[in-house]
N, C-alpha and C positions, 0 to 999 in steps of 0.2 A: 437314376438320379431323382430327389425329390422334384416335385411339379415346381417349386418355388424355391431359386438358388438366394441367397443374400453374402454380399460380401462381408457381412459379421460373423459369416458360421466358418471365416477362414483366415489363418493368423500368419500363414506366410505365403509368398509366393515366390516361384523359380524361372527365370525367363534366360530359354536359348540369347545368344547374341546375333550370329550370322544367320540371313535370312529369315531372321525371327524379329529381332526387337529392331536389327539396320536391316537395312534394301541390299545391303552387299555378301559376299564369300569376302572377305580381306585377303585369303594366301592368294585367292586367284587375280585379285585386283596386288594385290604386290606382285605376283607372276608378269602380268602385263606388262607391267613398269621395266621387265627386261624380255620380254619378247616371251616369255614363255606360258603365257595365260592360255593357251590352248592344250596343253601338256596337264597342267597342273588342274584346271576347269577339269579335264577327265575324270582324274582321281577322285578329284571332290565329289563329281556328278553322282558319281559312281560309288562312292561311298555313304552318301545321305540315303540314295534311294536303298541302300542294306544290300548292294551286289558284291561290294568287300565287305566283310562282316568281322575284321580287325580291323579297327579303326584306327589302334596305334601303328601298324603298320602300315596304313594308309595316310597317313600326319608325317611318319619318317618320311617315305618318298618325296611327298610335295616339298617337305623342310629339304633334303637334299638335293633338291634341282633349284634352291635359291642359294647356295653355298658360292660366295663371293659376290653377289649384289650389296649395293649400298644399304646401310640400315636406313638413310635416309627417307627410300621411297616407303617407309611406316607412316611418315610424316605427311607424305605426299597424299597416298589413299583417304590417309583421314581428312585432309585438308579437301580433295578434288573429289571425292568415292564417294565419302560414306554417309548417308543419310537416315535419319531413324525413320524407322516406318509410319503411315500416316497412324495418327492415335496411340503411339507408342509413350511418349511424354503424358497425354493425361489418362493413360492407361497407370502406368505408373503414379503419377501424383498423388491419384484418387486411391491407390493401394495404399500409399503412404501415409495417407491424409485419414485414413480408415484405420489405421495403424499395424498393418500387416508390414511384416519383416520380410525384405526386398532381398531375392538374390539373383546375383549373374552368373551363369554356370556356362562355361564355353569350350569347344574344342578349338579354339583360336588362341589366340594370345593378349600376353597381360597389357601389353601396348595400344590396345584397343579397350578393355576393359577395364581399366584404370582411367580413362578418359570420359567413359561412360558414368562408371560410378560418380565421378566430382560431378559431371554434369549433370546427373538425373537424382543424384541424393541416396542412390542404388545401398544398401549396407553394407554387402558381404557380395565379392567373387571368387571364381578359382579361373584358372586359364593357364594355357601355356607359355613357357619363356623362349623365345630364339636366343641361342649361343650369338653371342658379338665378339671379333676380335680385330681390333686394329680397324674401327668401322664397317666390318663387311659381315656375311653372315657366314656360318662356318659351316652351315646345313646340318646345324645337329639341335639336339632342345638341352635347355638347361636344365638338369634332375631339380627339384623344388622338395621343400621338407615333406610334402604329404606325399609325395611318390613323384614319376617320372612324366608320364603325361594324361592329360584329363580328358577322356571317353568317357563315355555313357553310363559305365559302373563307377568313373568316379564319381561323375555330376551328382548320380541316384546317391551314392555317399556322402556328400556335400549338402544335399538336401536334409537327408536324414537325421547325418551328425548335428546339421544347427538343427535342424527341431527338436532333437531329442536335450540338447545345450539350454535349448527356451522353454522346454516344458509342452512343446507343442505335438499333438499327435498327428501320424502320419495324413489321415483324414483331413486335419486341416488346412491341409498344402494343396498350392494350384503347382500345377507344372506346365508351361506354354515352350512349345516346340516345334519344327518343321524337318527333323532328319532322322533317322532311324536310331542315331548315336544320342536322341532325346526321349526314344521309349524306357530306355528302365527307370527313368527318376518318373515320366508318367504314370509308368503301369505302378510305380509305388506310389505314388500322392491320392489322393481323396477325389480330386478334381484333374480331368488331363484336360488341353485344348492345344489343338494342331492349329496352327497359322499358315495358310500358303502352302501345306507342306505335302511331303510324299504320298505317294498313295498307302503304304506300309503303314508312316502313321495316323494319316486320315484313316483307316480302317479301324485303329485301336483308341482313336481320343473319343472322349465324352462327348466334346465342342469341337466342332471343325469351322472355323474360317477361313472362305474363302473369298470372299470379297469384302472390300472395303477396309477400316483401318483394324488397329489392336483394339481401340476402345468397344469395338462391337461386343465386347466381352460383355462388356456391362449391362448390353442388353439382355443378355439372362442371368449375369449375377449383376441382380440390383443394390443398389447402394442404400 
């Protein structure tokens, strides 16, 4: 990396959701809500740190151990759960306000990310859909027009397509992350920064944070 970062020399950025931009996993805090947060926290666990290495495979299971809970408890997480990380809002602002093109790239779902975005001014997400029928979940995902469900090759796709859409090179992307399903849009951006996150991808970011809020960013890319 140059000795001297500035957030002008970068025209978008891509921020994981879980554990990254909130303080929560959502399926495992939806898990809870029926007893099953210790089942499904496995998977997950297990999957960030890269010991499953399908990721979509690892999204079916969790999604079919919720097959008949309420969709309600979406509502509930978000209401009782979910918190943004400290510095995460004027991490974001200050990107905005700088005029870099926001996105949210998630292997969760649109029920969180859609709430995200109106609240933070976010531009662009992808995320996963839960099957609903008749109120409960049917433990299956919704196929969505870009494909079925959003892992790491999609996120790094979703990155890429909008910049290449804005005219933006790959260089100019930050990519902030904490799970192993966030190295490929990493290892393709100009900039990576691990938050909190695994040891996998604390090994391969540029920026690792690990104390304190999102905004530490800022202290090596200056404004």
């Amino acid at each position: 990396m140059p000795a001297q970062l500035f957030l002008s020399d970068f025209k978008l950025i891509a921020f994981d959701m879980d554990s990254t931009l909130i303080n929560i996993e959502c399926i495992d805090e939806m898990a809870g809500m029926v007893g099953l947060q210790k089942e499904v926290s496995a998977i997950t666990e297990a999957a960030m740190r890269g010991d499953i290495t399908d990721y979509k495979d690892s999204l079916r299971q969790r999604v079919a151990l919720l097959k008949g809970a309420p969709v309600s408890i979406m509502q509930r997480v978000f209401d009782e759960k979910l918190q943004l990380h400290p510095g995460a809002e004027k991490l974001v602002t200050t990107c905005l306000r700088s005029g870099l093109h926001t996105l949210l790239v998630s292997g969760g779902f649109d029920y969180f990310t859609q709430r995200l975005q109106q609240q933070l001014g976010i531009h662009d997400t992808r995320s996963n859909q839960l099957e609903v029928k008749d109120g409960v979940f049917t433990g299956r995902l919704t196929p969505q027009a870009w494909g079925d469900i959003c892992d790491g090759e999609e996120k790094k796709r979703m990155v890429l397509q909008t910049a290449e859409r804005l005219g933006i090179q790959p260089a100019q992307c930050i990519a902030v992350g904490d799970g192993s399903n966030d190295l490929p849009m990493m290892t393709a951006c100009g900039l990576s920064v691990a938050y909190q996150a695994k040891p996998k991808v604390r090994a391969v970011a540029q920026i690792v944070i690990d104390d304190g809020g999102l905004d530490r960013l800022l202290d090596v890319v200056k404004i």
